[in-house]
KOLLO-124158 format. One record per residue (C-alpha): x, y, z; residue number from 1; residue in one letter. Coordinates in steps of 0.05 Angstrom, whole numbers. Layout:
N
X;Y;Z;num;residu
X;Y;Z;NUM;a
...
// end
This chain:
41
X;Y;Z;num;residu
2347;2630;3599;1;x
2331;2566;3585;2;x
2382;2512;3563;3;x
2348;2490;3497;4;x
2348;2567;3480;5;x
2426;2578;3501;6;x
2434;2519;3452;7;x
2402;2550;3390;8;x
2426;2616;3408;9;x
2498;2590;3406;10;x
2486;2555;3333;11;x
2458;2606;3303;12;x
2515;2653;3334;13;x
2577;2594;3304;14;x
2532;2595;3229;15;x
2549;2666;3218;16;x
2604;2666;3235;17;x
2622;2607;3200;18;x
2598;2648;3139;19;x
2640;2710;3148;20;x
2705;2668;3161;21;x
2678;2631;3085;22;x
2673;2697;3059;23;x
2744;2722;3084;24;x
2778;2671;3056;25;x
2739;2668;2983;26;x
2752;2742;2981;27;x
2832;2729;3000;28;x
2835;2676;2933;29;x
2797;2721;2889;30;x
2839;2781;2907;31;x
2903;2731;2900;32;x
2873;2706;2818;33;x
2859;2772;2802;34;x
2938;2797;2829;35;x
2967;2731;2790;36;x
2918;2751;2727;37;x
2943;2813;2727;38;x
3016;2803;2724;39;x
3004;2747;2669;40;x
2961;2803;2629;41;x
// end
């Protein structure tokens, strides 16, 4: 394999997974308001 396509490859690989560690932690506050919301309720 080439370098330039290792390079991409590796990018693309860090984006997701980028995106699933955002997601992780967005879900872990929403399920921590909705706890907090539902004590106050």
């Amino acid at each position: 394999m080439k370098l330039n396509e290792t390079k991409r490859n590796l990018t693309h690989e860090i984006k997701t997974e980028l995106k699933k560690t955002k997601l992780k932690v967005l879900t872990n506050e929403k399920d921590f308001l909705v706890k907090n919301l539902k004590k106050a309720g």
